[in-house]
C-alpha positions, 0 to 999 in steps of 0.5 A: 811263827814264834809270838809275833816273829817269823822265821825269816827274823828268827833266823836273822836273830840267830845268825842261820841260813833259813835253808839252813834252817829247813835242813834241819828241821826236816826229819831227813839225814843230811849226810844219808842223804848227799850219799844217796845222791852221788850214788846216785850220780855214780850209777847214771855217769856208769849207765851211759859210759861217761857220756852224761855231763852235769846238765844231763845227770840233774835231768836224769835224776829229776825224772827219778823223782830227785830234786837236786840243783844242777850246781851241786850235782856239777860240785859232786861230779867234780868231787868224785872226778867223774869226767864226761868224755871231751871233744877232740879238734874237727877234721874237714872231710868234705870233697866240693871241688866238682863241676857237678850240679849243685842246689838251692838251700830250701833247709834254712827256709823250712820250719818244721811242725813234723817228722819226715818233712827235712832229712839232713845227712852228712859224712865223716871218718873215723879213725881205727889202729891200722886204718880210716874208715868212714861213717854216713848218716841221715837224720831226720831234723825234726826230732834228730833221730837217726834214720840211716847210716853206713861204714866203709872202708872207701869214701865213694858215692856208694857209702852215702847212697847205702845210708840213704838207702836204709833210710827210705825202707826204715821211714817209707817217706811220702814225695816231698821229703827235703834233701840236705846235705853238703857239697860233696861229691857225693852227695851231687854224684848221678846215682844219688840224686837220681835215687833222691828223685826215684823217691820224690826227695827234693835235694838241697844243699849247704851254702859253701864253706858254711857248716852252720846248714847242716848243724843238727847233722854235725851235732850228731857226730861230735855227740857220736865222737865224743861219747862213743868213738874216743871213749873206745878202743875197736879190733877192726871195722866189724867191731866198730859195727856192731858197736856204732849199731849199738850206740845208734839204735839202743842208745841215741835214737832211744835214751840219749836226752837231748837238750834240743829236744827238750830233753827227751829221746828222739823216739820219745820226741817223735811219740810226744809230737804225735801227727803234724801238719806240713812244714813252711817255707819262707822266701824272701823279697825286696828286703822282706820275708814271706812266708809261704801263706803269703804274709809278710815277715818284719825284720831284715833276711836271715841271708845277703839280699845280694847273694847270687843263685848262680851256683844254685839250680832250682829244687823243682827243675830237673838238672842235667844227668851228672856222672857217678862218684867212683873213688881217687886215693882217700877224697873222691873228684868227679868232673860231669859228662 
């Protein structure tokens, strides 16, 4: 107060911003002090190799104990060109044109409350100077941490079945763990859903053509594509190994902030959750969705009340013994006993 004006009328008076005000009534440097923050800026963007957007760096130097709006922290980045690493067009990599058994989507009707309670997984290829090799991973779709992965050169049932593999010894699962994954050949081969069934996984499959099932799979690799494979350059496929083991185990499951978490890593998110109930499922009926408890939902079905499950075989049934995938040229096909 100055007499009987506040500093809103004073600044009107004056023709001054009271941001403008405040800036310069603090005992701070404004130029020392946007230096400090694009240095700042500068250091965090070479930390994690160009993978970390504005939205991203805002959260990294808040933690830091920096309060600085994300608008001005996009307007510095743009400054100093510091450019995060762009998306490249998505190629289709999913074999589904099999005569083999394929199951119900249980994953659109769980809702999480932990870890170990839905495990999606999913395969794509990447690209080195004189081949493809391809890449299969399984996630838990809790905290979005890695579990398991592999590279091969060839895409067989044995790529996916190795990942999966990984998965079981690194988490040790309970029985009732769900299963999901798309269509592919792979993944409704004999050897991987008896190896789901060995372990009392429960499979579960994506609808046809509709990747949304297996969003939080698909994030991943764009993430993983994004940020490390098309920011690099590898000698072979043991270069890209090592690298990949890197970027998963050190740096995604560990540091990475994810938006869907939060902001948090997936093992910080995983610690934070600490112990959890098991996860619901929701049916529906007669235009209405139960919930596993019995109570009735409000509100339309998140899926066509006409949908057929005559592509579908029940989760808890035993269906007959498919065949094992084995390799045709680059894309698998496999035709049941």
């Amino acid at each position: 107060m100055q007499g009987s004006l506040t500093i809103e009328r004073m600044c009107r008076l004056a023709s001054v911003s009271r941001a403008g005000f405040y800036r310069w009534l603090a005992p701070r440097d404004p130029v020392a002090e946007d230096l400090e923050v694009r240095s700042q800026i500068q250091k965090m963007f070479a930390e994690h190799q160009r993978r970390y957007g504005y939205r991203r760096v805002s959260r990294e130097l808040r933690r830091c104990g920096i309060e600085v709006n994300h608008k001005r922290v996009a307007r510095l980045m743009r400054a100093d060109n510091l450019l995060a690493v762009q998306p490249k067009a998505f190629q289709v990599t999913t074999d589904s044109d099999h005569e083999l058994e394929v199951y119900l989507n249980l994953a659109r009707r769980m809702k999480l409350t932990g870890v170990n309670q839905l495990w999606v997984a999913d395969i794509t290829y990447i690209r080195l100077h004189r081949e493809f090799v391809f890449l299969a991973v399984v996630l838990d779709a809790f905290s979005r941490k890695v579990v398991g992965w592999e590279l091969a050169r060839t895409l067989t049932a044995w790529l996916p079945l190795k990942a999966l593999e990984k998965a079981i010894a690194e988490r040790q699962p309970a029985p009732g763990v769900v299963h999901h994954s798309d269509r592919g050949v792979q993944y409704a081969s004999g050897l991987y859903v008896g190896l789901l069934r060995k372990h009392g996984l429960i499979p579960s499959m994506s609808r046809p053509a509709n990747p949304y099932d297996n969003a939080s799979c698909e994030s991943f690799i764009k993430t993983l594509k994004r940020e490390e494979i098309y920011a690099h350059r590898y000698r072979d496929l043991d270069d890209l190994r090592v690298q990949v083991e890197e970027f998963i185990d050190q740096y995604y499951n560990r540091v990475r902030l994810h938006s869907a978490l939060g902001y948090k890593s997936p093992e910080q998110f995983e610690q934070a959750a600490g112990a959890s109930l098991g996860a619901k499922m929701s049916f529906f009926r007669h235009g209405e969705i139960y919930r596993s408890e019995g109570e009735p939902e409000s509100g339309s079905p998140d899926h066509r009340l006409d949908e057929s499950p005559a592509d579908y075989s029940s989760a808890s049934c035993s269906p007959a013994e498919p065949a094992s995938a084995s390799p045709a040229g680059m894309i698998v096909k496999e035709q049941s006993q």
